[in-house]
N, C-alpha and C positions, 0 to 999 in steps of 0.2 A: 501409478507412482504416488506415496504419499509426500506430502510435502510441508514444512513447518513456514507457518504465515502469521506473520505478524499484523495487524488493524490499529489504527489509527484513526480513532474517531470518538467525538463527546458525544453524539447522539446514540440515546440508547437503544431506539428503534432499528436506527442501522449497524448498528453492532449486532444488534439480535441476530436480523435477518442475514449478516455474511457470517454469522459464525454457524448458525442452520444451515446453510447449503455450502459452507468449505469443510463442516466435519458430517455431514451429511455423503459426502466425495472420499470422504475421509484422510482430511488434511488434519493435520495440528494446529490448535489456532492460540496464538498468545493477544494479548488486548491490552491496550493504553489509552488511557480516555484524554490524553493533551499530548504536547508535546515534548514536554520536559519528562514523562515518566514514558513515554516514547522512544527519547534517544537512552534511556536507561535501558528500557526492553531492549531493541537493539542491539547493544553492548553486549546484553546480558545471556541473550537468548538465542541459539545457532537457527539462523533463521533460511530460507530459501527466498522468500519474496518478504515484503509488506506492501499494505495497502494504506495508504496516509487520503486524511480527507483535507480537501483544500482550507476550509475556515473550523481553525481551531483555536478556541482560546490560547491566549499570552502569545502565540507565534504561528503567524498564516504555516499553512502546510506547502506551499510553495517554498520557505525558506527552509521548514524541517527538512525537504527533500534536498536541499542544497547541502546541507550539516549532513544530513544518512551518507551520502554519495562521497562527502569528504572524508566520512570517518571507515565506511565501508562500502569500495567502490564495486564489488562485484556482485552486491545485494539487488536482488530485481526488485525494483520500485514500482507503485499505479499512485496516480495521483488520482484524487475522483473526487467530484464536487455536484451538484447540483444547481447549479449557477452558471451555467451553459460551458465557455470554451475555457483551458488551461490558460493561464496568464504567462505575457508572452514571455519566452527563455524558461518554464520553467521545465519542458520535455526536450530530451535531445541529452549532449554528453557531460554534462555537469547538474542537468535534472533528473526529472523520475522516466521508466522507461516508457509509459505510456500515460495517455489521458482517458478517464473510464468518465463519461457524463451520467447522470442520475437520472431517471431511473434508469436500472439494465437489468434482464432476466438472466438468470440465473447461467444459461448457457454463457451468455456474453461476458458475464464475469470468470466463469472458468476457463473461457477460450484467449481472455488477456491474460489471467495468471500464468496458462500455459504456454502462452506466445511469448510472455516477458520473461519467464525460468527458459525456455528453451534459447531464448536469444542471449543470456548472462552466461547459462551452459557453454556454448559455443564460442565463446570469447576468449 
């Protein structure tokens, strides 16, 4: 199943590498390097999941997630950071659907994207 994913992330290293293995899989992948041109993608772009990185300039990605979720609650969220655990409150029903920690192979990230689209599905 193909699936359109949005990325949320300033670092261009890891942009590279999720957009090589979600169109690799053969997802659709839309990109915002902050947050503000972020909640625009969103808006803008029929999406199935994103993936938001926790530290982004002008606004943590904990709080973008809190804006996604209010402006579009049935969008599957990942939160993912490299900086070990989610901060707290920000997974669960007003956050994003899951916590991805940094690094993760390639499987691990596709087996969240497809656990958090399968879980927004069923809702």
């Amino acid at each position: 199943m193909v699936l359109r994913i949005g990325i949320i992330d300033d670092n261009a290293m890891v942009l590279d590498a999720l957009i090589f293995v979600l169109r690799d899989r053969g997802h659709e992948i839309s990109v915002a390097e902050n947050a503000f041109n972020g909640l625009a993608m969103v808006a803008s772009a029929p999406l199935d999941a994103v993936i938001v990185d926790l530290n982004l300039p002008g606004m943590k990605g904990d709080a973008l997630v809190r804006e996604i979720r209010c402006r579009h609650p049935g969008l599957a969220i990942v939160l993912t950071s490299g900086q070990g655990a989610a901060p707290e409150g920000s997974i669960g029903e007003d956050g994003a659907d899951a916590f991805l920690p940094r690094p993760f192979t390639p499987n691990v990230l596709l087996a969240c994207i497809a656990g958090v689209t399968a879980s927004r599905d069923s809702q």
